[in-house]
N, C-alpha and C positions, 0 to 999 in steps of 0.2 A: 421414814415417816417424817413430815414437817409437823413441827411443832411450836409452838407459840410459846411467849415466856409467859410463866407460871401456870402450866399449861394443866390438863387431867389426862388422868389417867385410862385408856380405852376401855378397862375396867369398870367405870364408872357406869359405861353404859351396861345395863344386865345382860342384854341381847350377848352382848362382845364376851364380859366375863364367865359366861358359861359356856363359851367356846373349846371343845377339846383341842388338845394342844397340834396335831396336826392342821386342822382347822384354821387355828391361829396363826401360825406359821404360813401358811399361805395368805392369809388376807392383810394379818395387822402391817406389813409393811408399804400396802398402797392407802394405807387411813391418812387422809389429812385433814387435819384437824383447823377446823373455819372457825369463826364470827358468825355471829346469828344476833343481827341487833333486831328490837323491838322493831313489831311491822314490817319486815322484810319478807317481798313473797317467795318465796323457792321456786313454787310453778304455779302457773295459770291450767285452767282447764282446758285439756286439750294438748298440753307442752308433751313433745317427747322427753320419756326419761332416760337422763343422760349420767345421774351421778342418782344415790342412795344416799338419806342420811341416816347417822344415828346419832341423838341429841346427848349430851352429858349433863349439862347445866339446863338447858336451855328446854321451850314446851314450842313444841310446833302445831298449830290447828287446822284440821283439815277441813274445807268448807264447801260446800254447793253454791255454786252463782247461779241466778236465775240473767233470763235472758232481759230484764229491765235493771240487772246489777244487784239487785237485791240478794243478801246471801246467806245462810245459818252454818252454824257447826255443828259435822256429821262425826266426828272424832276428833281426840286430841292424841300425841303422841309425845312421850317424854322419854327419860334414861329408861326405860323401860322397853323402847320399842326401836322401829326403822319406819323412816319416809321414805315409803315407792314400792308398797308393795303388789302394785299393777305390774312392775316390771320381771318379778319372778314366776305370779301366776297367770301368764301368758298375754300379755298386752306390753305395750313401751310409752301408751298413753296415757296422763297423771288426767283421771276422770273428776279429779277437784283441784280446788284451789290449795296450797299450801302456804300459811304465811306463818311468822317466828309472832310465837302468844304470848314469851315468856324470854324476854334477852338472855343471851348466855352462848354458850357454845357445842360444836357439835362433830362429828367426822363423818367425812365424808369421802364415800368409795364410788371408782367409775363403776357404772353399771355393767358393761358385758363382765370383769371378776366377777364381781356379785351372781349373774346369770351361769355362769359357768359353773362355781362352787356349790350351787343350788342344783345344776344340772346330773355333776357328782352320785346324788342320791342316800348321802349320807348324815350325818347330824346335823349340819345346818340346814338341809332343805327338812328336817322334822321338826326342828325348834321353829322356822321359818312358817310350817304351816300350822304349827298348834297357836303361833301367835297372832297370824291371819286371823284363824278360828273367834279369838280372844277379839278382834276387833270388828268383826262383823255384830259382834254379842253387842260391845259398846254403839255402833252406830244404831243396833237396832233399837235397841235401847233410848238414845237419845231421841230418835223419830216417836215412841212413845211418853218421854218425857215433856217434848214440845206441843206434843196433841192432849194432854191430858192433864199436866203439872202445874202448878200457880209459877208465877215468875220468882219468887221469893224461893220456892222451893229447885226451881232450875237452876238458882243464880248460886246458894248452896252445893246443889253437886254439882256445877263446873268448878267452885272454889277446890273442893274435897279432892276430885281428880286433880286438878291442878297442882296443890299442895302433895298428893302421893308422889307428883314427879320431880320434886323441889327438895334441896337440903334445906333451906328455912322457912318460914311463917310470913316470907314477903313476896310480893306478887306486883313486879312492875308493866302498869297497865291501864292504860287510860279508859274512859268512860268511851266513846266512838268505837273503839278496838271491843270491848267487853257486849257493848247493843249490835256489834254486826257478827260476833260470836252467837247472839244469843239469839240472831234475827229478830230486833225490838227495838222500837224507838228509844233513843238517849233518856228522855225521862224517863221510862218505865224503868232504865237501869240506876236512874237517880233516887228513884221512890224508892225501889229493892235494896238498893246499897244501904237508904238513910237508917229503911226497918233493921237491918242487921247494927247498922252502927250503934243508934239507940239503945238496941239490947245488948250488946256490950259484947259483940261476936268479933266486930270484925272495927278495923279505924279506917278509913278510906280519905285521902285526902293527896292534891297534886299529883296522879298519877297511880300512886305507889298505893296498897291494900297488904294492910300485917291483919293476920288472923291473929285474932284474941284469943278464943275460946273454941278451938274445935270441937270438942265434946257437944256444946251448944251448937253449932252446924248437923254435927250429925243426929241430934236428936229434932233437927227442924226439917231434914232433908227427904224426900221422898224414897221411895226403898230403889228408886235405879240406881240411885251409887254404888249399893250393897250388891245387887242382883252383876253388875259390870268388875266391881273390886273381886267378888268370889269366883268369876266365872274366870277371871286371868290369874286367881291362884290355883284352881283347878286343875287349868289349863301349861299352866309355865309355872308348876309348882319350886323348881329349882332358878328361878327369874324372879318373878315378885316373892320380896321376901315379907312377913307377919308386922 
């Protein structure tokens, strides 16, 4: 396994950690562990999938591009998940866009192991599909967020996911990256950010957003966080932990 200095542990990611130990032994020695800086795309729509990630530090977002560019986010995925899951349930083509929401780092396995291990038909291809499960819930989820939520209360539960995939309270992230997440004009993410700042949620300035007050997030937030958070404890109850 290549490893980077001061590197994490593959543990880190939950997917990897609740690997049973044969499982392990076959994969953890082709992980190698990347760089995932801020705005970095993985794949475009359309790219054959050629490597799998699985994020530790770092939050990867998944997006729709319209054919005038214009784009939203359809999921996110963090130490909780893997990027490419088209390549186990029977395609090799990444049907969005994938770029790094959240700098940090990640490992990364060629795809055919991956395919292979999954082919198996043993514990990873069932943790593998319970957590598919888990992300069709958040994508559906978010299509109903964007059809029906105030921006103030979408820009909350992107922070909330965001922050479950995170060990701190900071979110390196520009304002262009956050309105092409959110499919919204720059201002509307200007106006969103100021309400929260004001009340004393969140500080946002150069980039960089430290949540203040989650508790006040989740009492402003609409019930899809809630409905997306339960549905992946339900689901990968030995995965997402309380």
């Amino acid at each position: 396994m290549k490893l980077l200095s001061d590197s994490p542990n593959p543990g880190q990611n939950h997917l990897l950690r609740v690997l049973p130990a044969p499982e392990s032994r076959r994969l953890l020695p082709y992980l190698d562990l990347v760089k995932m800086p801020l705005g970095k795309p993985l794949y475009e729509s359309g790219d054959r999938l050629s490597y799998v990630y699985f994020p530790t530090t770092a939050i990867v977002s998944l997006l729709y591009v319209m054919e005038n560019g214009a784009s939203a986010e359809i999921a996110l995925v963090g130490n909780e998940g893997i990027v490419g899951i088209a390549l186990f349930m029977g395609g090799e083509i990444m049907p969005s866009r994938a770029v790094v929401q959240s700098e940090g780092r990640a490992f990364r396995l060629k795809g055919p192991l991956l395919r292979e291990e999954f082919n198996r038909g043993g514990a990873l291809q069932h943790l593998l599909l319970r957590y598919t499960l888990a992300m069709l819930t958040q994508m559906s989820q978010t299509a109903v967020c964007n059809r029906h939520h105030t921006l103030d209360q979408q820009l909350c539960r992107w922070l909330l996911l965001s922050l479950d995939r995170l060990p701190s309270n900071d979110l390196s992230m520009t304002q262009e990256l956050i309105a092409n997440m959110l499919g919204v004009q720059g201002a509307g993410v200007t106006e969103a950010a100021g309400k929260l700042q004001r009340a004393g949620l969140i500080q946002y300035s150069r980039g960089l957003i430290t949540v203040l007050d989650r508790p006040g997030l989740e009492a402003r937030v609409c019930e899809c966080y809630d409905v997306v958070r339960q549905e992946f404890r339900r689901l990968l109850p030995d995965v997402i932990a309380e």
